[in-house]
C-alpha positions in Angstrom: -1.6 16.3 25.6 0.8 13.3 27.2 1.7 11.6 24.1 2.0 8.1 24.4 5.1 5.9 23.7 5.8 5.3 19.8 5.6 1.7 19.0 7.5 0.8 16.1 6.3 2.8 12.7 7.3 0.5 9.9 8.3 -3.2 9.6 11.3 -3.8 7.1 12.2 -7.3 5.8 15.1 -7.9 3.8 16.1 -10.5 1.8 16.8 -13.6 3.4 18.9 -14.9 0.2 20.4 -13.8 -2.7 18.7 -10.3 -3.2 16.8 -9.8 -6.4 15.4 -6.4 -7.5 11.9 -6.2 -5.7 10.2 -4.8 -2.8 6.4 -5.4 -2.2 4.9 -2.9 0.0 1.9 -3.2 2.1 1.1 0.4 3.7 -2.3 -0.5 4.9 -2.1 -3.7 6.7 -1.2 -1.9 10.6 -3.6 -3.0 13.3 -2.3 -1.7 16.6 -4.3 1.3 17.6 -3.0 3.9 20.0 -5.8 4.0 23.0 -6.3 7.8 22.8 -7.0 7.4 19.4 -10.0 5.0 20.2 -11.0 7.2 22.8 -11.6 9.9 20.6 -13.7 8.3 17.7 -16.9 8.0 17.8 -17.4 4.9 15.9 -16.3 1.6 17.9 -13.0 -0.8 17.0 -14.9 -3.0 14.2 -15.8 0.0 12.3 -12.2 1.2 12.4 -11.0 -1.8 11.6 -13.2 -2.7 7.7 -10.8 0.0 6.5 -7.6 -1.5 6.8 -6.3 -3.8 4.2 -6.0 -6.4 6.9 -3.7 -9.6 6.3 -1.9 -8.6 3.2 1.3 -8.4 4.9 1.0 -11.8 5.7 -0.3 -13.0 1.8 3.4 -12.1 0.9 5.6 -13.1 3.8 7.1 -15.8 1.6 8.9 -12.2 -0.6 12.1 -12.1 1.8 12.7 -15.7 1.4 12.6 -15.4 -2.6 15.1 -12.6 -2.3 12.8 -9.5 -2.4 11.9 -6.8 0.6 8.6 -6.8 2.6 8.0 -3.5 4.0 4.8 -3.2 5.8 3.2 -0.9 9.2 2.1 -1.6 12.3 -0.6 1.4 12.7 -3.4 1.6 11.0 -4.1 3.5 7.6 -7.0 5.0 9.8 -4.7 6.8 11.8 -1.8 8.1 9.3 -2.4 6.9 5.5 1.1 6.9 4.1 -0.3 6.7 0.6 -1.2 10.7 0.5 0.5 13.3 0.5 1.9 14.7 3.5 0.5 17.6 2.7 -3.3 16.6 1.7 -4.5 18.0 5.3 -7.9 19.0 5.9 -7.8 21.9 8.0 -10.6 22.3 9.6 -10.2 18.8 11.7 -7.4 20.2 13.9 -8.4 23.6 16.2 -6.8 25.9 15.8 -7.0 25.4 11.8 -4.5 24.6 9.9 -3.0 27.4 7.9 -3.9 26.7 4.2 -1.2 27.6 2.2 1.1 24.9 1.3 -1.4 22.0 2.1 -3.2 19.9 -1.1 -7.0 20.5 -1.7 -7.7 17.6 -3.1 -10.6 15.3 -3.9 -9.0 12.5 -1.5 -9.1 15.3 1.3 -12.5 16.8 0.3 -13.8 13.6 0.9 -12.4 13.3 4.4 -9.6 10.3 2.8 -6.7 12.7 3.5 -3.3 11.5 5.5 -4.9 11.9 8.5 -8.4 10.6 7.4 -11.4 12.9 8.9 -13.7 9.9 7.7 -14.3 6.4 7.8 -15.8 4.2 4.7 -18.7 5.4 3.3 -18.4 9.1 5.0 -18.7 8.3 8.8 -16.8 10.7 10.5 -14.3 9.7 12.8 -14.1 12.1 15.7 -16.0 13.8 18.2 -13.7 17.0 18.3 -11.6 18.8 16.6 -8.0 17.4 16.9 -5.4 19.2 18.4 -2.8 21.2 16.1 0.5 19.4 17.3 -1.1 15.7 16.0 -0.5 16.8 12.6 3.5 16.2 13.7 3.1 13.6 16.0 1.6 11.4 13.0 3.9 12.1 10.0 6.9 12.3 12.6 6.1 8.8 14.1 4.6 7.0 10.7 4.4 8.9 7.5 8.3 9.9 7.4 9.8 6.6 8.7 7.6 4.7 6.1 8.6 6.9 3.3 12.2 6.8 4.6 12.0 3.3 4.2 10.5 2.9 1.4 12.8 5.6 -0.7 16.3 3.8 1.0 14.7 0.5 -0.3 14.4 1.4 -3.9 17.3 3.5 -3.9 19.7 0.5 -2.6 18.4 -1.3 -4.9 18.6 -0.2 -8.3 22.5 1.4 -7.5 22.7 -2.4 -7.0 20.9 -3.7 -10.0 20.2 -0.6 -12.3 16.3 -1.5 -11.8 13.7 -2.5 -9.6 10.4 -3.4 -8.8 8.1 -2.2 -6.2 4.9 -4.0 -5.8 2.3 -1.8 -4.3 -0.2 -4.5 -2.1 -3.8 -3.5 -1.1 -7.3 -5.4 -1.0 -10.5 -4.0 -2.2 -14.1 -4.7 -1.2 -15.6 -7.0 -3.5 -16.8 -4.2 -7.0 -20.7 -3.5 -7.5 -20.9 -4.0 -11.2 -21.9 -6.7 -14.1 -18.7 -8.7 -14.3 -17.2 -9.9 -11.3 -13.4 -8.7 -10.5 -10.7 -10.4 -7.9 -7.7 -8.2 -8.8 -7.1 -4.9 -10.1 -3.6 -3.8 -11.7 -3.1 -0.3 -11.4 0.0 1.5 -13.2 -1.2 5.1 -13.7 -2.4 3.6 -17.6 0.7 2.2 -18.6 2.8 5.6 -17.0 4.2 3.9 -14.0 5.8 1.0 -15.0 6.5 -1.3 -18.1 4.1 -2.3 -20.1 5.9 -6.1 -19.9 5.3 -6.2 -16.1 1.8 -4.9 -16.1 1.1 -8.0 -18.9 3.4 -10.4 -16.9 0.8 -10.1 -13.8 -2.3 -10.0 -15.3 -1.0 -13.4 -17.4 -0.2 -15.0 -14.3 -3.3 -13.7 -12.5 -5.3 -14.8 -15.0 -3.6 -17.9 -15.1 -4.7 -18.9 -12.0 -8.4 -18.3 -12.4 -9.1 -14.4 -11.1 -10.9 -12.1 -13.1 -8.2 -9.0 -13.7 -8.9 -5.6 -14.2 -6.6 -2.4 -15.2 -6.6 0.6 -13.4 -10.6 0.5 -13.1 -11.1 1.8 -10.5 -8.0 1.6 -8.7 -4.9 3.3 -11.1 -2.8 4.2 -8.4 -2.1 6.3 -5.6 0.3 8.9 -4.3 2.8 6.0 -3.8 2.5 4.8 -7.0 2.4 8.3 -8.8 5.1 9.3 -6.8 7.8 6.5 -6.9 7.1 5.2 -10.4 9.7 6.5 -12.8 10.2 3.5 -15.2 12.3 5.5 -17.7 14.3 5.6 -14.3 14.4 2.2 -13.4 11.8 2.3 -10.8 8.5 0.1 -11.8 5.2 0.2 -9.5 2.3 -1.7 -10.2 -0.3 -1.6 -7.5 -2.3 -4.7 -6.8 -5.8 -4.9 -5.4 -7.6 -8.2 -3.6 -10.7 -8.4 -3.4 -11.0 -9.1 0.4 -14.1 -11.8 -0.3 -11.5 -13.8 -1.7 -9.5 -14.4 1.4 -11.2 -12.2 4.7 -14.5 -13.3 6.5 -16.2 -9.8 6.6 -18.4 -10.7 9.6 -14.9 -11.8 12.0 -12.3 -9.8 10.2 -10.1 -13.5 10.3 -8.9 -15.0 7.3 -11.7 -17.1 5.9 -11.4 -20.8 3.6 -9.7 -19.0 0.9 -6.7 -17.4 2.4 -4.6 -20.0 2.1 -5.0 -20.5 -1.7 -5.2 -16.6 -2.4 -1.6 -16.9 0.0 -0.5 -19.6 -2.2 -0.8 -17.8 -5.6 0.7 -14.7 -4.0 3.6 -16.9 -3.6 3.7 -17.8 -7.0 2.9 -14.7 -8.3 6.7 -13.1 -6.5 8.1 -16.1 -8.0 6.9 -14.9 -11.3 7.9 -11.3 -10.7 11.7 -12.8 -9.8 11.8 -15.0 -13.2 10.6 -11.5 -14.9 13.2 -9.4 -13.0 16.1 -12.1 -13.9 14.6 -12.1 -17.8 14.7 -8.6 -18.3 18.1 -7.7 -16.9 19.8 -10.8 -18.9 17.7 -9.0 -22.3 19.3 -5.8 -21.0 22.7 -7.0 -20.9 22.4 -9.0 -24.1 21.0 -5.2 -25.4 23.9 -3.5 -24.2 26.6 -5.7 -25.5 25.3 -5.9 -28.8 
């Protein structure tokens, strides 16, 4: 198989002014799609693209210019989802199979969701054939690793800089089939993945601003969050859903009336997080001195 010129995995934006403590992630907002890819699913470019968290990168472009990081991806979650395991492979998508020691069984890869996804929303499989052994490498090499790299050096510089930090996990939701309405859900593994303070300090501000706020219904966390959030460490995550019907127009996949305003509170909403980062560092070193 001639494998076709990498474009660039990961997109890293740092600070543009005096660095505070917080990185915002958004590891499902790619939309470049290699054409071999497309040529070997059987369901057509639209269908591909209702999975991606699309334009949630560009709700929190304003986080390098108040002094956080923006780390985002250029392919799509469809292709390589860097919020699994590298190791939740199902192995019987790639001929010859997979050997199955080592790899993660789980529900995400039972259901086809694994890091390289067998199936699109709602259980539409993706492919006509079984893939080819050595695409297992060529994705994590080219997308999972560099994103994780990234990701890991950002948190790491970080809090040796700062003793703490913040890593705000970005994704959008479809809009929730039940009896109350919801346009956000806070997810920090039930109070496990980050300070109870920060989860409040969101939802307050959220709420604030008019959106109905769940927690961790049905969206807790995923392997990002599980993995990277150590709060007796230092390291906070708090993943954040959007309900897409707030900002996307579902039938042209282009921001609809509302994106500017959901953009808007995103911007206040990092403005927020830097007044709680500053706060809680000047309580720590009042703490400390005491």
């Amino acid at each position: 198989m001639t494998t076709p010129t990498p474009y660039p995995a990961v997109i890293i934006q740092k600070p543009q002014k005096t660095a505070i403590p917080l990185v915002v992630s958004s590891p499902h907002s790619g939309q470049k799609y290699f054409q071999d890819f497309l040529q070997s699913s059987r369901l057509s470019l639209w269908e591909l693209q209702q999975t991606e968290d699309r334009f949630v990168d560009q709700l929190f472009e304003c986080v390098p210019f108040t002094g956080g990081a923006l780390l985002s991806t250029e392919f799509p979650r469809i292709w390589c989802d860097v919020n699994r395991d590298c190791r939740e492979l199902d192995s019987g998508m790639f001929k010859p199979p997979l050997p199955p020691s080592g790899l993660l069984q789980t529900s995400k890869v039972r259901a086809g969701f694994g890091v390289i996804p067998r199936c699109a929303t709602q259980g539409r499989p993706i492919y006509t054939h079984c893939l080819p052994l050595d695409e297992v490498q060529r994705r994590l090499v080219t997308s999972w690793v560099p994103y994780h790299e990234a990701l890991h050096n950002l948190l790491r510089e970080m809090k040796d800089q700062f003793g703490s930090v913040i890593l705000l996990e970005a994704h959008s939701m479809p809009r929730l089939h039940q009896a109350k309405s919801c346009d956000m859900v806070l997810g920090d593994l039930h109070g496990k993945s980050c300070s109870p303070a920060l989860t409040n300090c969101v939802e307050q501000y959220l709420s604030g601003q008019g959106y109905a706020v769940r927690r961790n219904v049905p969206y807790a966390g995923g392997y990002i969050t599980r993995h990277y959030g150590r709060p007796s460490d230092g390291i906070h995550v708090l993943q954040l859903e959007i309900c897409r019907s707030r900002y996307l127009n579902p039938a042209t996949l282009q921001p609809s009336r509302g994106f500017e305003q959901v953009k808007a509170d995103m911007e206040g909403l990092v403005r927020e997080l830097a007044d709680f980062v500053c706060h809680s560092f000047e309580a720590a070193e009042v703490e400390a001195a005491e």
